[in-house]
C-alpha positions as CSV (number, residue, x, y, z in Angstrom):
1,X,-7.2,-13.7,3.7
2,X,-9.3,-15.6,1.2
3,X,-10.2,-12.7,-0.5
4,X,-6.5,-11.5,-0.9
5,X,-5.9,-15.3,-2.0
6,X,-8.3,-15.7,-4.5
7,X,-7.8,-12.4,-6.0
8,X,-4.1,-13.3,-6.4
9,X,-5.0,-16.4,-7.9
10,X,-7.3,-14.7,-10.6
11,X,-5.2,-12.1,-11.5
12,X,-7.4,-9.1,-10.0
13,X,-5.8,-5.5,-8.9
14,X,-5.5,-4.8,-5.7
15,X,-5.4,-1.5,-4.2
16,X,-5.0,-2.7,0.1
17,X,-5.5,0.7,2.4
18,X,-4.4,0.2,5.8
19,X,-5.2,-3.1,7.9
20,X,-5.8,-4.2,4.0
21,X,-2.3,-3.7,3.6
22,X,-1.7,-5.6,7.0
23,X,-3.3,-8.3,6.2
24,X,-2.3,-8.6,2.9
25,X,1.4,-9.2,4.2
26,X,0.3,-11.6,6.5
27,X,-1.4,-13.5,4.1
28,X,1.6,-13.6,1.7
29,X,3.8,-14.8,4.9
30,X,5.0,-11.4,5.8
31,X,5.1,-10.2,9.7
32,X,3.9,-6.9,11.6
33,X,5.4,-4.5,13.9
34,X,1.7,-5.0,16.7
35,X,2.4,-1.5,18.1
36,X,4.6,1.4,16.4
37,X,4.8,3.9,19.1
38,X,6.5,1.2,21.5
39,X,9.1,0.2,18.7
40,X,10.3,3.9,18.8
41,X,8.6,4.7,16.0
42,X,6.3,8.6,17.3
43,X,4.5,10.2,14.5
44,X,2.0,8.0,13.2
45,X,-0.8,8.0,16.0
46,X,-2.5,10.8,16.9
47,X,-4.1,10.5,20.2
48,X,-7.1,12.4,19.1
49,X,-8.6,10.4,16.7
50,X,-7.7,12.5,13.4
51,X,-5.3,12.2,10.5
52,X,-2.2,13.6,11.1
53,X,0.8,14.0,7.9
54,X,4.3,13.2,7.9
55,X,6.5,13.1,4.9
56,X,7.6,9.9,2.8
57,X,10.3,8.5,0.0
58,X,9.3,7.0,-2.8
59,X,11.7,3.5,-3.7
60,X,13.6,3.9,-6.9
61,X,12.4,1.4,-9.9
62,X,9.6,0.8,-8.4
63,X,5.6,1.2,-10.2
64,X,4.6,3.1,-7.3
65,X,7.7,5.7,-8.1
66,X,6.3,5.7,-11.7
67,X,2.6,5.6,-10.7
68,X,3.3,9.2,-8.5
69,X,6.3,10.4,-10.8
70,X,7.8,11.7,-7.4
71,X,10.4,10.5,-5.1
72,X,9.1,12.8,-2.3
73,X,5.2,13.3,-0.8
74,X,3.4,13.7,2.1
75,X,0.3,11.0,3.5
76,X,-1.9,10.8,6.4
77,X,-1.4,8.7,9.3
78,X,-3.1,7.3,11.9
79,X,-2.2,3.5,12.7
80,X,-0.6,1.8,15.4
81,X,0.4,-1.4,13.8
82,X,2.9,-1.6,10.2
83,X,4.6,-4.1,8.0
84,X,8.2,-4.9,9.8
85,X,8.8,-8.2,7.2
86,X,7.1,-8.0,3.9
87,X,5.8,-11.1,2.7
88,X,6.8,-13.5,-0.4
89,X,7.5,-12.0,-3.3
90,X,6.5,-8.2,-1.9
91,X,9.3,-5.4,-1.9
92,X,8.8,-2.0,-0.2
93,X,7.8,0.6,-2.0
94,X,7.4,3.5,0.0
95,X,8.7,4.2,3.8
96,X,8.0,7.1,6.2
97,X,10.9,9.7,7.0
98,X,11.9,7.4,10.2
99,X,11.5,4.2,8.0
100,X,8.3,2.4,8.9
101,X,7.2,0.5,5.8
102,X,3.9,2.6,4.0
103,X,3.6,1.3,0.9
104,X,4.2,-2.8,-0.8
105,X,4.3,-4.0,-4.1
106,X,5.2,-6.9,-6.0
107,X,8.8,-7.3,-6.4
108,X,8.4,-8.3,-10.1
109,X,5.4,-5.6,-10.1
110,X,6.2,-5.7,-14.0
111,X,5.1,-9.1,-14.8
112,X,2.6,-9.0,-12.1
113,X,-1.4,-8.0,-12.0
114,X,-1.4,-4.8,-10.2
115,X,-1.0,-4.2,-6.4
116,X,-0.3,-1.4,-3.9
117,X,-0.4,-2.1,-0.6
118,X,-0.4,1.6,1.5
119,X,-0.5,2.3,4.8
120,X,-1.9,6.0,4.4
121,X,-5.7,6.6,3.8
122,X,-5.2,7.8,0.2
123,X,-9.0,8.2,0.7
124,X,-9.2,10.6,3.0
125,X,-6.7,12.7,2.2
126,X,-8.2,16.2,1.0
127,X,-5.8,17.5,-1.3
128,X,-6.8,15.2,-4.1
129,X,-4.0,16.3,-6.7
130,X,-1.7,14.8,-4.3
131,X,0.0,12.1,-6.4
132,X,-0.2,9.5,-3.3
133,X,-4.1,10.3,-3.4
134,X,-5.5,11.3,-6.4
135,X,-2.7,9.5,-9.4
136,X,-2.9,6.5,-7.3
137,X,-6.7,6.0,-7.7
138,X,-6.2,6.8,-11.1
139,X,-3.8,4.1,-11.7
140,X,-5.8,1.7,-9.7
141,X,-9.1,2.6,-11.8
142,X,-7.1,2.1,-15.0
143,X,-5.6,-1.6,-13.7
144,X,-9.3,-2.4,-13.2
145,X,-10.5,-1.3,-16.4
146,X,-8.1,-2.9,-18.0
147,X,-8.6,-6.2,-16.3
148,X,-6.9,-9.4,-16.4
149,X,-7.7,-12.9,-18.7
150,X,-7.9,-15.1,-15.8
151,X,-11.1,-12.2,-14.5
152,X,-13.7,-13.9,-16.5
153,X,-13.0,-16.9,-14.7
154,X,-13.8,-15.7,-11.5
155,X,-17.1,-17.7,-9.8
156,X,-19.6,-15.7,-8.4
């Protein structure tokens, strides 16, 4: 949580996969749903240990919608805890077809130095022209490269 505060602090991009997006919520005063599957929520664990997909939507006016220039995808899931409140200042940015929060940003993402929080293992996933995979790393990259004023003051 230090990590996620000092980067905030210093301006730095964020790009928070998974229990990086958990805690990232946490840390910015936001809560989590500790078990999906018992809050009625059934296609996001898969009991064998692999990936498995389900669709999402895309929030309007939001730089994720502009970042995948889709309102529509598909991810990979495999988790068994998820946002329920996002934390200060965070809006949702993407949700699952049955409405679990996958994806956080800032609500004045605009004025902000860049963060995604997703759920999905953009990673992993092996179609890499997949917007939610490959044009999010891109973006992400691009953030970094850019950087931020406050970056070179950043101690070591």
């Amino acid at each position: 949580m230090e990590i996620i505060a000092r980067a905030v602090e210093h301006e730095i991009p964020m790009l928070c996969i998974c229990r990086g997006m958990q805690i990232a919520n946490v840390a910015m005063g936001g809560t989590l749903i500790p078990d999906v599957r018992s809050a009625g929520f059934k296609e996001h664990r898969n009991e064998k240990g692999s990936d498995g997909i389900h669709p999402v939507v895309v929030e309007q006016s939001t730089l994720f919608r502009k970042i995948v220039a889709v309102e529509k995808g598909e991810t990979n899931t495999n988790h068994h805890q998820a946002v329920d409140r996002p934390g200060r200042g965070l809006r949702v940015a993407v949700r699952s077809a049955d409405g679990l929060v996958e994806g956080l940003e800032w609500e004045d993402a605009g004025r902000r130095p860049w963060l995604q929080l997703v759920q999905w293992h953009p990673e992993r996933m092996r179609d890499v022209t997949n917007p939610f995979s490959g044009a999010l790393r891109e973006a992400f990259l691009q953030a970094v490269s850019e950087g931020s004023p406050k970056n070179s003051r950043v101690k070591k």
